[in-house]
C-alpha positions in Angstrom: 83.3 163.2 75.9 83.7 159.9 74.4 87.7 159.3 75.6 86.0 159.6 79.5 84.2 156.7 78.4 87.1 154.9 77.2 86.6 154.9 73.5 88.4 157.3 70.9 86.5 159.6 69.0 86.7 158.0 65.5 84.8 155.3 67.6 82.3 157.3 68.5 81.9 159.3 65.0 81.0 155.5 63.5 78.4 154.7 65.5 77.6 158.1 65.1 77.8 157.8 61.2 75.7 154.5 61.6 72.7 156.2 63.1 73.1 159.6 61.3 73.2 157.2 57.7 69.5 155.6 59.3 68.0 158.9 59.6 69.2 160.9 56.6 68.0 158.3 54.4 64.8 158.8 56.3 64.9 162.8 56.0 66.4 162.6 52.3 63.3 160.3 51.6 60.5 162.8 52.6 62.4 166.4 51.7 64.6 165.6 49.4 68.6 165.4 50.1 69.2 168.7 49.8 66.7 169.8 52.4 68.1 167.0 54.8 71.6 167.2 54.1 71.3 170.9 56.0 69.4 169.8 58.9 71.9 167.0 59.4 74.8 169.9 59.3 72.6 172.3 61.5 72.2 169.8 63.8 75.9 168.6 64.3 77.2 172.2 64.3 75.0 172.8 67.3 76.6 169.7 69.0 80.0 170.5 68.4 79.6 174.4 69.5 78.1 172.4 72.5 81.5 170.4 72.8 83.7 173.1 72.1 82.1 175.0 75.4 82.2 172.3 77.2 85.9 171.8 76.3 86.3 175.0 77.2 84.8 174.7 80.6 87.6 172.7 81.2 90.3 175.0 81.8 90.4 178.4 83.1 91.8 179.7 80.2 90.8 178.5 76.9 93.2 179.5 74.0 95.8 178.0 71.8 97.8 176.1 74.5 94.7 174.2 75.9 93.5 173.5 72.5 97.0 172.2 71.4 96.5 170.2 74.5 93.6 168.5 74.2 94.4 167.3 70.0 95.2 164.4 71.2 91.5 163.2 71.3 91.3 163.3 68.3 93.8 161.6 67.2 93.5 158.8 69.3 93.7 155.4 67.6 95.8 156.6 64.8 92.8 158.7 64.0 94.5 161.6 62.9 98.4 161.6 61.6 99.3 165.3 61.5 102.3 167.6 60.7 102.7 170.7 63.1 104.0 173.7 61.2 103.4 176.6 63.9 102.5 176.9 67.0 102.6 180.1 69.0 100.3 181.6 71.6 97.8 182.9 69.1 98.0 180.5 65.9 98.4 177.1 65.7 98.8 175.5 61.9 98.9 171.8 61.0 98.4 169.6 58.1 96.4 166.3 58.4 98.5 164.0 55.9 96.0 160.9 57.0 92.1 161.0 58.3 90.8 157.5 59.5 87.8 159.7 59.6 87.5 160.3 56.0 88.3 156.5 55.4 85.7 155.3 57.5 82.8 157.6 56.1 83.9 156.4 52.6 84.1 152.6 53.7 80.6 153.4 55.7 79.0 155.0 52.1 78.6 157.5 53.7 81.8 160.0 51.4 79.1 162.6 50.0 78.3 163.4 53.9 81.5 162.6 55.7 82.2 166.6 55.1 78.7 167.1 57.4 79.8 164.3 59.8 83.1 165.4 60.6 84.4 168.3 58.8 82.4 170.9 59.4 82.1 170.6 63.3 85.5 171.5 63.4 84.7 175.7 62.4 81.6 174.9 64.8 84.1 173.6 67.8 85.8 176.5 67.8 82.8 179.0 68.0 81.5 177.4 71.3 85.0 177.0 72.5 86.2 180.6 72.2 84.9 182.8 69.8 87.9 184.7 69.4 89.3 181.5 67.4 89.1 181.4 64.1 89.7 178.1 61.7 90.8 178.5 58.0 91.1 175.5 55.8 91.1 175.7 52.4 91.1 171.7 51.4 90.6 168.6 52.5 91.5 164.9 52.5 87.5 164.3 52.6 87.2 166.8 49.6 89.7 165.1 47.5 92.8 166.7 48.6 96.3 165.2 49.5 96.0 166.8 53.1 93.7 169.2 55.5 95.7 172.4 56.2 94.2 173.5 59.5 95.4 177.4 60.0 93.8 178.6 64.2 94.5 182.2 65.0 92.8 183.5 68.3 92.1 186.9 67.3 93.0 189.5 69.4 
């Protein structure tokens, strides 16, 4: 994971972004944006199911604790500011009232996609982490809204 390496995530998500921008435009070019706007997605989604198992591999007992836990990558360089509401053995809820991810993608050109870039692998973490935990947001900063409200409940 990129903080093993030394650099943050939202590091890593820009030169991401960089290359992803190269190759979209490529894709968008010969099948049209809509075409290649949902390969880019299907794509990412498999690499973040692929990060939330190997996240998982890292404990014994994936759940809400260890993912509570291990936030803090994501958040690394001011990434993230966020606002814990709940946090019990079976939910965890928090808004995100700043996203240095969003910002970058915007600053990047890259707003119409930073939903595909960054957004949606979080629903996609979870299902390679443990499929028993479920994400529910209805907005976010990326979408327009004042804040992400991130709702994780392991279901029984």
């Amino acid at each position: 994971m990129a903080t093993e390496q030394g650099i943050g995530i939202l590091v890593q998500r820009r030169i991401e972004a960089a290359f992803a921008k190269g190759i979209f435009v490529e894709l968008a070019a010969e099948l049209g944006e809509e075409r290649a706007t949902a390969l880019l997605a299907r794509a990412i989604n498999k690499l973040a199911e692929q990060a939330g198992a190997a996240a998982a591999a890292e404990t014994p007992n994936p759940g809400i604790e260890h993912f509570a836990e291990i936030l803090p990558r994501w958040t690394k360089d001011d990434a993230l500011q966020i606002e814990v509401l709940e946090k019990t053995a079976d939910r965890f809820d928090f808004n995100v009232k700043r996203c240095r991810y969003a910002e970058s993608y915007r600053e990047m050109g890259l707003g119409t996609l930073g939903a595909v870039l960054s957004c949606n692998r979080d629903a996609a973490f979870c299902v390679g982490y443990d499929p028993k935990l479920k994400l529910t947001r209805t907005q976010t900063i990326m979408g327009g809204a004042s804040h992400c409200d991130f709702r994780y409940r392991r279901e029984g």
